[in-house]
C-alpha positions as CSV (number, residue, x, y, z in Angstrom):
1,X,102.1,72.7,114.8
2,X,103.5,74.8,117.6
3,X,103.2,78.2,117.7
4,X,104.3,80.7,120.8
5,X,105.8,83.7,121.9
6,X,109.7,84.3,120.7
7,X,110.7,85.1,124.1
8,X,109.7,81.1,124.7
9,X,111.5,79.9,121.8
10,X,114.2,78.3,124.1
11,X,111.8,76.1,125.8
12,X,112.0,74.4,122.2
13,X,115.6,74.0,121.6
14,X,115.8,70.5,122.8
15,X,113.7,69.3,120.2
16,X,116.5,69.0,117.6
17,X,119.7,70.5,117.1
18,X,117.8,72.4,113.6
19,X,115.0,73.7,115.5
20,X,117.4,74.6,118.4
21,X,120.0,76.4,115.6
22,X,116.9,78.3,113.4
23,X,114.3,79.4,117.0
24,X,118.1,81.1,118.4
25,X,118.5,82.6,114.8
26,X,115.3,84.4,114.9
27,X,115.5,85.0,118.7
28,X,119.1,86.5,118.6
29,X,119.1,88.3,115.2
30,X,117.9,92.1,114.7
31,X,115.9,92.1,111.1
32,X,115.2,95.5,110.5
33,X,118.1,96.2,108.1
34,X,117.8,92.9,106.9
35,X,117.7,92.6,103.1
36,X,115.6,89.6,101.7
37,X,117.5,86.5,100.4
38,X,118.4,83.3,102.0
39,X,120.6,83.0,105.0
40,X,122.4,79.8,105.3
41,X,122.7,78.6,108.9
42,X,123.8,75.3,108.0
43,X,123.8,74.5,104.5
44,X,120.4,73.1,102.5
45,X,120.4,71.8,106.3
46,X,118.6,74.7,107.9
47,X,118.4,77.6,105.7
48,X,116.5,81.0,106.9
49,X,114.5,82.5,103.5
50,X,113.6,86.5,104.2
51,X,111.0,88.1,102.5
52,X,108.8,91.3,102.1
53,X,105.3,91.0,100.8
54,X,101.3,92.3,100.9
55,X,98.9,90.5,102.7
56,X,96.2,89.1,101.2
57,X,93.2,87.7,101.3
58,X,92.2,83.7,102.5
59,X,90.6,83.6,99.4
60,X,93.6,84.6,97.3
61,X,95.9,81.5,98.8
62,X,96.1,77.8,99.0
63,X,96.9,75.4,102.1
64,X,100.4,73.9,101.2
65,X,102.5,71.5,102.9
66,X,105.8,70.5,103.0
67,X,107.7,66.4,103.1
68,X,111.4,67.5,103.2
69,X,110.9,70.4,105.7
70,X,109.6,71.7,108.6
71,X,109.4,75.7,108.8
72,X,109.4,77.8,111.2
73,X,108.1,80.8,110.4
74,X,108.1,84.7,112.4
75,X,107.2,87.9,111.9
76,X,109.9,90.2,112.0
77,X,107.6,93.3,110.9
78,X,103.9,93.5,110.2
79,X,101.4,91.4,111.2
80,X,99.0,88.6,109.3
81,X,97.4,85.6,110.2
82,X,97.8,82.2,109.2
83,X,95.7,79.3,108.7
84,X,96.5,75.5,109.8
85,X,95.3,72.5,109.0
86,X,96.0,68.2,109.6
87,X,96.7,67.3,106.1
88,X,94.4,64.3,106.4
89,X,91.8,66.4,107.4
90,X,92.1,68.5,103.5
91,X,92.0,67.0,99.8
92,X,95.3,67.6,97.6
93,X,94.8,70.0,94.8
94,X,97.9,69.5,93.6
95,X,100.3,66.6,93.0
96,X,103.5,66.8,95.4
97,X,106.2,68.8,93.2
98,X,109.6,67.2,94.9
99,X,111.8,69.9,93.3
100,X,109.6,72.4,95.3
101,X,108.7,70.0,97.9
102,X,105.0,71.1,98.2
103,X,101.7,70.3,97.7
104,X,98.7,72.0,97.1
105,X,95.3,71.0,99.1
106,X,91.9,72.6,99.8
107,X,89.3,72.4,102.7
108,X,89.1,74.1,105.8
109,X,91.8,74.8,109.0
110,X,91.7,77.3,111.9
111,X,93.5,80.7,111.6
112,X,95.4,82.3,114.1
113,X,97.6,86.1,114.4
114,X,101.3,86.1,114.1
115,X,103.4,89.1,114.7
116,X,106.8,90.2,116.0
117,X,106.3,88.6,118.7
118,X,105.3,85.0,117.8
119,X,106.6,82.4,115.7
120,X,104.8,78.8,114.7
121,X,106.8,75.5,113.8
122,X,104.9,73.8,111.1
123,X,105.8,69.9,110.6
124,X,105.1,68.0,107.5
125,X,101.7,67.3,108.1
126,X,100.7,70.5,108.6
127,X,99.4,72.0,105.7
128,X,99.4,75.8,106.1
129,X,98.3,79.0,104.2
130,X,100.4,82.0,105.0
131,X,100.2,85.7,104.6
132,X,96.5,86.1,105.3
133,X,95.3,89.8,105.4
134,X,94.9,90.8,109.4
135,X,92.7,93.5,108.2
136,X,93.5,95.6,105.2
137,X,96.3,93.8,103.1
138,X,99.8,95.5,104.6
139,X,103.5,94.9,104.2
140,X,105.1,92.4,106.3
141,X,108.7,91.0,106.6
142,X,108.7,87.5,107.3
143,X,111.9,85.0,108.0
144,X,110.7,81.4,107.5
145,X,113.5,79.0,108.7
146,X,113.7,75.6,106.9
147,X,115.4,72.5,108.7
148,X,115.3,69.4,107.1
149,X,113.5,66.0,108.3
């Protein structure tokens, strides 16, 4: 997991030509007219997903994890934490679903803030919950990036 400020994101862009094409999409692009949908950048390749959505509680949500993708998610309005975890370190609640490519798991992870001005890069064996209430649940707008393994 890496997880910095978006004015760093170029210190990144030499570890692969997706991260590199999805940390100058979210460092280059304006997303306050933005309208939720997915954003090809290059094909089922690297593909940006925007959403809009209420924060919730840890409680409420699941660790997942991904095989076929690593994302790379960003605040582009709102702010919530997120929760991380080594994947060895949970136990799966879930079997992998391939067509979704994620799995479920439970235990316990550390939990950090992320806001308009940070992003986090989370690699298959990160198991992750996102949109944890910072607070009072609010609306956020969140661009997760997916590049393929």
């Amino acid at each position: 997991m890496i997880a910095d400020y978006i004015r760093n994101a170029a210190l990144y862009h030499g570890l692969g030509p997706g991260l590199g094409k999805a940390l100058r999409y979210l460092a280059e692009t304006d997303f306050s007219n933005s309208t939720p949908g997915r954003v090809d950048l290059d094909g089922d390749s690297v593909y940006a997903v925007i959403s809009q959505y209420t924060t919730r509680s840890a409680s409420d949500a699941r660790w997942e994890a991904h095989r076929k993708y690593i994302d790379v998610q960003y605040l582009a309005a709102g702010r919530e934490k997120i929760a991380v975890a080594d994947i060895l370190a949970l136990r799966p609640f879930s079997n992998y679903d391939e067509t979704n490519d994620v799995q479920f798991f439970e235990g316990a992870g550390w939990e950090f803030p992320l806001n308009g001005r940070t992003f986090a890069i989370f690699f298959p064996h990160d198991a992750h919950i996102p949109g944890i209430a910072d607070g009072a649940p609010a609306m956020v707008k969140k661009v997760v990036v997916k590049i393929r393994v």
